[in-house]
C-alpha positions, 0 to 999 in steps of 0.5 A, spaced: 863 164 322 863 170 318 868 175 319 867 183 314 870 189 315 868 195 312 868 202 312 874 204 308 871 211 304 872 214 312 878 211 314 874 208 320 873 200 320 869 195 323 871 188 323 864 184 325 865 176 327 859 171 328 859 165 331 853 161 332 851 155 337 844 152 337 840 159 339 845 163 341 848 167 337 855 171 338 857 177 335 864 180 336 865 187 333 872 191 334 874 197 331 870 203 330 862 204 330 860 210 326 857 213 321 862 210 315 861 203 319 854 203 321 851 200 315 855 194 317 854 194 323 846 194 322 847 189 315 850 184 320 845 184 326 839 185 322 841 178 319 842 174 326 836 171 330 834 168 337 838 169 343 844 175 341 850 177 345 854 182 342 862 182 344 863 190 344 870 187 348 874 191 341 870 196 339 874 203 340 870 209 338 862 208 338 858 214 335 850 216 337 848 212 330 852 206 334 848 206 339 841 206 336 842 201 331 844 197 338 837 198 340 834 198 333 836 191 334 834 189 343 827 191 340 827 187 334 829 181 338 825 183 345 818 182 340 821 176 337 821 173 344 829 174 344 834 176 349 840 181 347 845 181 351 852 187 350 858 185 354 864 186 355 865 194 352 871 198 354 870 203 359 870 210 354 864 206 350 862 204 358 861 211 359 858 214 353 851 208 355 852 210 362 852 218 360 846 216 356 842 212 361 843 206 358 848 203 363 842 197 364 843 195 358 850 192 359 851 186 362 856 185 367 
């Protein structure tokens, strides 16, 4: 398991959890995804392989950088012939993906 946390020149932080079984890999993430932790964030799901499930279940603030480093990272994936899965997130970050068309996207 690894755990970071990031972000300090802004005040915002992310801590980032991943825990891998077999295949599968669990991301849990908590705290904010935005500009100042989205290098992190990209960092960590750049590095993981095969089927992923990203825990948004703590995060409390996610900008539009956010949200595109998670498709970023649906679309490596997809092309590897791997599954991305977000869960989970909490109903002000539930809305931002509705608003933007991408409520699909959360598995329920």
């Amino acid at each position: 398991m690894h755990n970071s946390t990031g972000g300090a020149e802004l005040g915002a932080e992310l801590e980032v959890s991943v825990a891998q079984r077999r295949a599968q890999t669990l991301v849990q993430l908590a705290g904010e995804i935005d500009l100042s932790t989205m290098d992190q964030l990209h960092e960590c799901l750049g590095m993981v392989h095969g089927d992923v499930t990203v825990d948004l279940g703590r995060v409390t603030f996610m900008g539009s950088m956010g949200i595109s480093t998670l498709i970023g990272a649906m679309r490596r994936l997809a092309e590897e012939g791997s599954e991305f899965h977000l869960r989970n997130p909490q109903p002000a970050i539930r809305r931002v993906f509705a608003l933007l068309g991408l409520s699909d996207l959360i598995d329920e």
